[in-house]
C-alpha positions in Angstrom: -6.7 12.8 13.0 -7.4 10.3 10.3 -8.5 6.9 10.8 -7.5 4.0 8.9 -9.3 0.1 8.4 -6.7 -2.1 7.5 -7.3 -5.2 5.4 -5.0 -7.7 6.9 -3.2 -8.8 9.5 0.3 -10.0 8.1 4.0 -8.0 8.7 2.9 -5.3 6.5 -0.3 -4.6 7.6 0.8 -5.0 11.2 4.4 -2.3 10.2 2.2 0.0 8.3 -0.4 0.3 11.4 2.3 0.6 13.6 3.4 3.2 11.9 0.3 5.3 11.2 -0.6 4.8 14.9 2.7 6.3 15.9 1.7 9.2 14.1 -1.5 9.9 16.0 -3.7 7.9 13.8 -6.8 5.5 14.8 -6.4 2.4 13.4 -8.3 -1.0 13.2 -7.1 -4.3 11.5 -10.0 -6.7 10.0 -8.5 -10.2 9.7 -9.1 -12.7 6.6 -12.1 -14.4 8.4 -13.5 -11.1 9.1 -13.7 -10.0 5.6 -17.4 -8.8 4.6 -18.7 -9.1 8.4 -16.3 -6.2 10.2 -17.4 -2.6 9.0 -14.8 -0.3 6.9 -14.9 2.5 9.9 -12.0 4.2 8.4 -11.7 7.3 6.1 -9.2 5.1 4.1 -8.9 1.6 3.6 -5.6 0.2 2.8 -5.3 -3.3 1.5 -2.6 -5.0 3.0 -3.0 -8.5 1.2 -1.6 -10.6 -1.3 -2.6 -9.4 -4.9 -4.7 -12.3 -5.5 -7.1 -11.6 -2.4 -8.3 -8.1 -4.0 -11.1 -9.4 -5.8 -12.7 -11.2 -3.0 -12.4 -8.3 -0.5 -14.0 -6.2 -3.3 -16.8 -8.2 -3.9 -17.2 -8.5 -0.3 -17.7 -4.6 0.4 -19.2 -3.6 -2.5 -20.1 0.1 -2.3 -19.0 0.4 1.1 -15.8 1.7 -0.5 -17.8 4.2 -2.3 -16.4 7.6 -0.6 -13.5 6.1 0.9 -9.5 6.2 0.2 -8.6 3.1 -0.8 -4.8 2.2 -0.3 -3.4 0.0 -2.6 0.1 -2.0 -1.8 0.2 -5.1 -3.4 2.4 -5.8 -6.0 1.1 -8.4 -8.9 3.9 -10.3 -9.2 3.3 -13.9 -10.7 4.4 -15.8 -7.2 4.9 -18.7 -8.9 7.0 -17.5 -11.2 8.6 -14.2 -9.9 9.1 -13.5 -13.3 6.6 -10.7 -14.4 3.4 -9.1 -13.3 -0.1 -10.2 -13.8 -1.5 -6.9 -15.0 -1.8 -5.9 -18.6 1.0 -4.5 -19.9 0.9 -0.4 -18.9 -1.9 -0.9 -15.9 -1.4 -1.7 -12.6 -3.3 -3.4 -10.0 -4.0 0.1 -8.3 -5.2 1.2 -11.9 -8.0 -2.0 -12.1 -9.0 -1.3 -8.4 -10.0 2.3 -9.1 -11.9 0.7 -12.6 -14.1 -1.3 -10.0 -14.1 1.3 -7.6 -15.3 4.4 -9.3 -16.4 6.0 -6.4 -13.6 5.7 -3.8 -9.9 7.5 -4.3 -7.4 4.7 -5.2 -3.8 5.5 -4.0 -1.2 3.4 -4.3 1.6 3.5 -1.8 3.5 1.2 0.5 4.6 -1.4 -2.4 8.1 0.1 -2.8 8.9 -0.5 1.0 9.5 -3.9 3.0 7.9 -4.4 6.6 11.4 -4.3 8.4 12.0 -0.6 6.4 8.7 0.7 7.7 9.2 -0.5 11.5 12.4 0.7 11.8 12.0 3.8 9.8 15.0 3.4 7.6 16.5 2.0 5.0 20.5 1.7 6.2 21.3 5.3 7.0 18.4 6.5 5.1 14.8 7.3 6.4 12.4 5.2 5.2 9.8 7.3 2.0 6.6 6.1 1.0 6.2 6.8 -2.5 2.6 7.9 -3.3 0.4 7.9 -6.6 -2.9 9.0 -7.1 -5.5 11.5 -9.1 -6.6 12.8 -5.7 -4.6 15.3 -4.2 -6.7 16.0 -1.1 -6.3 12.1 -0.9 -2.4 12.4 -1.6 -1.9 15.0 1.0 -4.1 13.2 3.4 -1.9 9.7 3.1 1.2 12.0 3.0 0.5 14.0 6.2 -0.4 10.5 8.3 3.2 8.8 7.3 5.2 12.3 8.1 3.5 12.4 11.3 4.9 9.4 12.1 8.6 10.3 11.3 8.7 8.9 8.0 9.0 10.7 4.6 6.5 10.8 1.9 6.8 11.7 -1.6 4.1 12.6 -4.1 4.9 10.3 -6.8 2.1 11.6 -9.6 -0.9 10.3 -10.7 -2.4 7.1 -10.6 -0.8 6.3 -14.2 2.7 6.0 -12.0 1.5 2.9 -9.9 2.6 1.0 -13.0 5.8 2.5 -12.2 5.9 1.7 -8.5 4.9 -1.5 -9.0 8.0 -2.0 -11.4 10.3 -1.1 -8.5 8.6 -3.2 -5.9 8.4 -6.0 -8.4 12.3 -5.6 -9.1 12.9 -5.2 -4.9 11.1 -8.2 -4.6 12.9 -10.8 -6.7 16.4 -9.5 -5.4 14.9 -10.1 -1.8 13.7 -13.2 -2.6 16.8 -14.2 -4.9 19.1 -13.0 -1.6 20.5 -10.5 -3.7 19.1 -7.9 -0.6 18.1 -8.3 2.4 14.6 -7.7 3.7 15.8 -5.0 5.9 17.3 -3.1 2.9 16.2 -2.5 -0.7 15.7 1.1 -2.5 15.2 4.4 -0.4 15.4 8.4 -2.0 17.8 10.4 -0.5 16.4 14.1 -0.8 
């Protein structure tokens, strides 16, 4: 079974652990204060922070990401704003990760669904898909198998070029949430 280190401790971190682990998956949580001091003991590391964090938590762990699967879910939206991204134009946060990562497997996943839609496993009558991207298949497959397990679906959505994609829909989910145009137990799901 695969074993996941989550970075963070907020609705998303604590949704998508509590999913994983109701798959059959180990997982840990290192908390904000335990950043650089708490070991990365999983197989893959998923970043369940704010966008502006990444750096920090980065620099803190250095090369210990080297060999690792490195979940990206943030989406770099300008919070002050909510009117664009903060990438360049055509990147994606998942995309600069994996430049100062060279030797882990970025993946992004997780930014096109809200807490409430991973606990519950569904999105109105639909069940709840984690869209994928990444130039690891083995990675891919291994991220994919984890969520299925735990009764959601998954879908390969390409390589890593498609987080700017993904992060195009979460940034669009996230201003109608925020502008009450949807709820936070609703937004976008793929009927298959």
């Amino acid at each position: 079974m695969t074993t996941f280190t989550i970075i963070g401790t907020g609705s998303m971190a604590n949704a998508i652990g509590g999913v994983l682990a109701s798959g059959g998956s180990t997982v840990d949580y290192i908390a904000k204060d335990q950043v650089g001091t708490a070991p990365l003991a999983g197989d893959v590391v998923i970043l369940a922070v704010p966008f502006p964090a990444v750096d920090s938590i980065l620099a803190a762990y250095g090369d210990a990401f080297d060999g690792k699967v490195v979940v990206d879910i943030t989406n770099p939206l300008n919070f002050e704003t909510f009117d664009s991204l903060v990438v360049p134009a055509g990147s994606s946060a998942a995309a600069e990760i994996q430049a100062k990562l060279p030797q882990a497997q970025v993946l992004k996943a997780f930014n096109t669904n809200f807490a409430a839609t991973l606990a519950a496993k569904s999105v109105g009558e639909l069940l709840t898909t984690v869209l994928v991207a990444g130039d690891s298949a083995e990675a891919k497959a291994t991220l994919v198998a984890a969520v299925e397990a735990a009764g959601l679906g998954a879908i390969d959505a390409g390589a890593l070029v498609r987080a700017h994609e993904l992060e195009a829909i979460g940034f669009a989910q996230l201003t109608l949430a925020v502008s009450e145009k949807i709820g936070w137990t609703g937004g976008f799901a793929v009927q298959r």
